[in-house]
C-alpha positions as CSV (number, residue, x, y, z in Angstrom):
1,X,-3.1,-5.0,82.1
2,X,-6.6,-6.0,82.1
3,X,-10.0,-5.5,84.3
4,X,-12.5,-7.7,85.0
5,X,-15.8,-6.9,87.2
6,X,-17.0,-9.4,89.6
7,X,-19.9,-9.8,92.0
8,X,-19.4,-10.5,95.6
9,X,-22.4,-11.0,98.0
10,X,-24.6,-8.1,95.8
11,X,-21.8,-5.7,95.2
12,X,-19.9,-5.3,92.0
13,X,-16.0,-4.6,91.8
14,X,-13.5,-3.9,89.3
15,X,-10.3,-6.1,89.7
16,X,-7.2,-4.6,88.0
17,X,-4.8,-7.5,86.7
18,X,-1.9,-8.8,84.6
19,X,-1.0,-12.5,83.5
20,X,2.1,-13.0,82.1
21,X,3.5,-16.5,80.9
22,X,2.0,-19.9,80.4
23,X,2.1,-23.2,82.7
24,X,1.1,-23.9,86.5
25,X,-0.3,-21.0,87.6
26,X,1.1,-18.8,90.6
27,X,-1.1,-16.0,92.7
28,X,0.9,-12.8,93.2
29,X,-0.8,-10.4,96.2
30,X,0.9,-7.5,97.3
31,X,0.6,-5.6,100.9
32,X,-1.1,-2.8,101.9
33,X,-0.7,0.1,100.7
34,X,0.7,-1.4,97.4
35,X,0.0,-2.6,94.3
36,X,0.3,-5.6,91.4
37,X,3.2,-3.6,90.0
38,X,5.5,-4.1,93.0
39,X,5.1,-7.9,92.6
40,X,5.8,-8.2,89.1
41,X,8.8,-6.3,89.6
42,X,10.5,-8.4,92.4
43,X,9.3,-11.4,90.5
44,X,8.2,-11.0,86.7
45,X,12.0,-12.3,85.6
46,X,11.7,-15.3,87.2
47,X,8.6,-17.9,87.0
48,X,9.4,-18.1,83.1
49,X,7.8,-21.8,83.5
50,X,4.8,-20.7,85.1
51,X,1.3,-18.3,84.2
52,X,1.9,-15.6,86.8
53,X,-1.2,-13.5,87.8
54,X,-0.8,-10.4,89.2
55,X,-3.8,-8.4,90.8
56,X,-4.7,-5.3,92.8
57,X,-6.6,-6.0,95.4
58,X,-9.3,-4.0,95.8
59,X,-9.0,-0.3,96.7
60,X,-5.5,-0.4,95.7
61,X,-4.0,0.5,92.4
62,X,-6.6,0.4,89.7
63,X,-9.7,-2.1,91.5
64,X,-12.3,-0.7,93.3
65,X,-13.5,-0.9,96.9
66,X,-17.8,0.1,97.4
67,X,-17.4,-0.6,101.1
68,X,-14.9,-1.1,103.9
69,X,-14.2,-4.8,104.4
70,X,-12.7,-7.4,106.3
71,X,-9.7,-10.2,105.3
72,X,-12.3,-12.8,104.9
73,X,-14.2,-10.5,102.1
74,X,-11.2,-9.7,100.3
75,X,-10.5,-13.5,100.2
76,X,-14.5,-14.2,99.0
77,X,-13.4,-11.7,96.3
78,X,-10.7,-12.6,94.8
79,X,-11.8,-16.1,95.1
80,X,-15.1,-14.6,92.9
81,X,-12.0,-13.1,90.5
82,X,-10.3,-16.1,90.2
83,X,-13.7,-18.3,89.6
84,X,-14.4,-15.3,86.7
85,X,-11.5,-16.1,84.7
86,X,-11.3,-19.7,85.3
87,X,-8.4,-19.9,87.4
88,X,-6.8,-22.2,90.2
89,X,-3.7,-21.5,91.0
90,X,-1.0,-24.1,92.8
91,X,0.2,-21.5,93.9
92,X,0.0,-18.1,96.2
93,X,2.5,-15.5,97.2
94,X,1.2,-13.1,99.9
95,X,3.4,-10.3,101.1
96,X,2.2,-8.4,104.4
97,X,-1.9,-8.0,103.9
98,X,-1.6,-9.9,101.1
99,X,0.0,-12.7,103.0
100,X,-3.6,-12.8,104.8
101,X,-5.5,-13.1,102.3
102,X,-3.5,-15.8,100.4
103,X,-3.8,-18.1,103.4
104,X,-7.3,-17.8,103.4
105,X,-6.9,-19.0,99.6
106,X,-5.3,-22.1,100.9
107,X,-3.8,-23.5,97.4
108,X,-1.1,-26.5,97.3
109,X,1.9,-24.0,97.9
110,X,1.6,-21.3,100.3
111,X,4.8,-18.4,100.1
112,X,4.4,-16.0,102.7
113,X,6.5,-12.5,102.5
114,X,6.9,-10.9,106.2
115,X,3.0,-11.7,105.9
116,X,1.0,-9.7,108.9
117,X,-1.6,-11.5,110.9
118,X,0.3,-11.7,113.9
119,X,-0.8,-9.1,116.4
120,X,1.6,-6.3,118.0
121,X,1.1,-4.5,120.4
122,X,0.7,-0.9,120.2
123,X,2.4,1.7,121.9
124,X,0.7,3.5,124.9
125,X,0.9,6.8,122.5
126,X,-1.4,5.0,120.0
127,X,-3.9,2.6,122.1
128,X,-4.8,6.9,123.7
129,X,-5.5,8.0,120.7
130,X,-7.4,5.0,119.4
131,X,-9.4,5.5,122.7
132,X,-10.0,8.9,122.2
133,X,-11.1,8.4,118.3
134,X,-13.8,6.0,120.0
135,X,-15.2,8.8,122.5
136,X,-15.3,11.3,119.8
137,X,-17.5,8.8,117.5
138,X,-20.0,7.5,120.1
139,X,-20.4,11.4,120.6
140,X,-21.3,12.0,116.8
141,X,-17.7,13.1,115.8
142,X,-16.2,10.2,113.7
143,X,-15.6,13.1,110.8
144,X,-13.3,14.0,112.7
145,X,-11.5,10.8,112.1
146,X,-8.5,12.5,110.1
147,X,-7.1,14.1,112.9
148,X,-6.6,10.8,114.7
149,X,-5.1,9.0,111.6
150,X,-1.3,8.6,111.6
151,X,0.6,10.1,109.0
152,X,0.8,7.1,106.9
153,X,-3.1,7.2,106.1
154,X,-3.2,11.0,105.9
155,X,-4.0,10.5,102.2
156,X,-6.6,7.7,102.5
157,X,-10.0,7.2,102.0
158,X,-12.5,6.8,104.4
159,X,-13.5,3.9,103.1
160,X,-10.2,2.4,103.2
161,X,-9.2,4.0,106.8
162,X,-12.4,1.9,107.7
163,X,-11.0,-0.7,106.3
164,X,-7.6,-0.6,108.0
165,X,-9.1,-0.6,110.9
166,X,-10.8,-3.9,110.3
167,X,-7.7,-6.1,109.3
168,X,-4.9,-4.4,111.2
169,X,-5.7,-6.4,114.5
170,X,-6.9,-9.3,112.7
171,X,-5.6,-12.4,114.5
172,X,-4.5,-15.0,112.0
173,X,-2.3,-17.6,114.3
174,X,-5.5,-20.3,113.8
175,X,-5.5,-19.9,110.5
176,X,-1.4,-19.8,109.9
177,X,-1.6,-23.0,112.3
178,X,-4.2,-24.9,110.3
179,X,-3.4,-23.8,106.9
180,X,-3.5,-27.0,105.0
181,X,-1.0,-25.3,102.5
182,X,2.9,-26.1,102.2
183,X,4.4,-23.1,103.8
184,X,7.7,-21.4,102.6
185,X,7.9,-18.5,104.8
186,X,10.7,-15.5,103.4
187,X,11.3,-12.4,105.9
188,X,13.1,-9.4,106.2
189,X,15.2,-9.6,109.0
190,X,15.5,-5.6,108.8
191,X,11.6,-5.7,109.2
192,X,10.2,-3.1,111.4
193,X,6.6,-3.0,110.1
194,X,6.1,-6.9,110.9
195,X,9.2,-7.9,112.9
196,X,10.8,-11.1,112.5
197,X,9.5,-12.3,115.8
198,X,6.2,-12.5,113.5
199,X,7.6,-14.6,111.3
200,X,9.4,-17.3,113.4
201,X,5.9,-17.4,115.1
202,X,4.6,-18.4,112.0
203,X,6.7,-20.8,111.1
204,X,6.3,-22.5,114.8
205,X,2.7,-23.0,114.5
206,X,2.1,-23.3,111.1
207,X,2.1,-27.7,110.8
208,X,2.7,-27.3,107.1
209,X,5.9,-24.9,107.4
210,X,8.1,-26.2,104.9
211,X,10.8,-23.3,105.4
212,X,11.6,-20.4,107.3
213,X,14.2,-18.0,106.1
214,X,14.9,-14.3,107.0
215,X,16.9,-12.5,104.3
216,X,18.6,-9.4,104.2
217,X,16.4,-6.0,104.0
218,X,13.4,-4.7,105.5
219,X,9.7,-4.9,104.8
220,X,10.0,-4.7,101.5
221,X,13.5,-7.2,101.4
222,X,12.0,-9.3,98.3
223,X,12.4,-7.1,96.0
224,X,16.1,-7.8,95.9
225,X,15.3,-11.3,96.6
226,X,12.6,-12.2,93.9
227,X,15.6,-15.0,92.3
228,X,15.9,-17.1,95.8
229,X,12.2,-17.0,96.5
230,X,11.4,-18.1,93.4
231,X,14.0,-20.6,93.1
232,X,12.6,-22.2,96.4
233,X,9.2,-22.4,95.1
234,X,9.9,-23.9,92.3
235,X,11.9,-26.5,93.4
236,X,9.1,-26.9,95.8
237,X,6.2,-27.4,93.7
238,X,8.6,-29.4,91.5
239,X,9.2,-32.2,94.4
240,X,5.8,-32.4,95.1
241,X,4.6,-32.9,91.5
242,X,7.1,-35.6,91.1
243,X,5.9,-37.2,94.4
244,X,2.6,-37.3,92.9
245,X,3.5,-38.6,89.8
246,X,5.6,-41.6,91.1
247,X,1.7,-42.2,93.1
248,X,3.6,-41.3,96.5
249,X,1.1,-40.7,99.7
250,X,0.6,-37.1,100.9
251,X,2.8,-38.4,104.1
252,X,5.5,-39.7,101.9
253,X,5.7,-36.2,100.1
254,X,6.1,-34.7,103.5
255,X,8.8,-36.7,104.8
256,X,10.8,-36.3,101.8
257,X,10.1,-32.4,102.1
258,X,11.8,-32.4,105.3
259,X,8.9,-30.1,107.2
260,X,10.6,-27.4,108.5
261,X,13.6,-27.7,106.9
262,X,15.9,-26.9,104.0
263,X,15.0,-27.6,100.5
């Protein structure tokens, strides 16, 4: 594991990360509330052929967050990371959060993992107490923020509460749809925190979608799928390096990936 301090518009952050292997490099991003480790487990057995990167975005694991952000920073910062260490990876694999900020990336191949972006609505329970929260502050009481926090974020920062409340209604269905990317989209069809309904979205608007494939499990379903997913990537990026190679058009790649079909 390794650190590496970037600057991003004035502000300095420490990016936690791990690169393991040689080759084409592949972009590992985890979801919130994770970290890199959980993506080198589901898939640290299985891109022998390629330099895998694994990093914590910041505020989670072991990088650092100065400031709450938005998607579109975290992006500007990793893209800053990447730039540091002189990489550009082929490839991306986002799950949930992460899946956000990897489309942003836009690189070649684009794997989304039951990726959020898609808004849900909230239940009449919550939308209250978000209303309430907003009285409170314009009144001077936003340190009272904690007891209008679910559960889940009971142990969060303020900065990264702030910060949750920036992305988690983020609207990404422009940005899925005009994603110049190959898609390969992998979901849990268990998945409560972003349903499946989220995913087949995806994969409707997005006019790069390559594949859409739910697989048994829930949110977290790839970490008894790393082998699949990262059999269909490679094969992937395989096709479209040899359609390169043989001098084929970016239209002739397509057709022969079947868009929106099975590899």
């Amino acid at each position: 594991m390794a650190s590496r301090e970037i600057s991003y518009n004035g502000i300095k952050y420490s990016i936690s990360y791990e690169i393991v292997g040689r080759g084409e490099e592949i972009l590992f991003l985890h979801g919130w509330g994770a970290k890199k480790e959980v993506m080198k487990k589901a898939f640290g057995s299985y891109f022998d052929d390629f330099r895998q990167i694994y990093v914590d975005l910041p505020g989670f694991g072991a990088s650092s967050i100065e400031k709450a952000l938005v998607t579109e920073q975290y992006a500007g910062i990793i893209r800053e990371f990447l730039a540091s260490i002189g990489s550009h990876p082929l490839c991306a694999v986002g799950h949930s959060f992460g899946g956000k900020v990897a489309s942003l990336l836009a690189p070649r191949v684009l794997v989304l993992l039951s990726s959020a972006g898609i808004p849900i609505k909230k239940k009449f329970s919550t939308r209250v107490k978000i209303r309430l929260f907003k009285m409170f502050k314009a009144m001077g009481f936003g340190f009272l923020w904690r007891i209008f926090a679910s559960k889940d974020v009971a142990g969060m920062s303020a900065t990264m509460y702030e910060t949750l409340k920036n992305v988690v209604n983020e609207d990404f269905t422009s940005v899925f749809a005009n994603c110049p990317s190959r898609i390969l989209i992998f979901w849990g069809a268990e998945d409560s925190t972003t349903p499946l309904s989220c995913g087949k979205k995806i994969s409707e608007i997005a006019k790069n979608c390559v594949k859409f494939e739910p697989l048994s499990g829930d949110h977290f379903f790839f970490l008894a799928h790393g082998g699949s997913i990262a059999a269909n990537t490679a094969a992937l990026i395989a096709q479209m390096q040899n359609g390169i190679a043989q001098g084929k058009s970016e239209e002739e790649i397509d057709k022969e990936l079947n868009m929106k079909g099975e590899l």
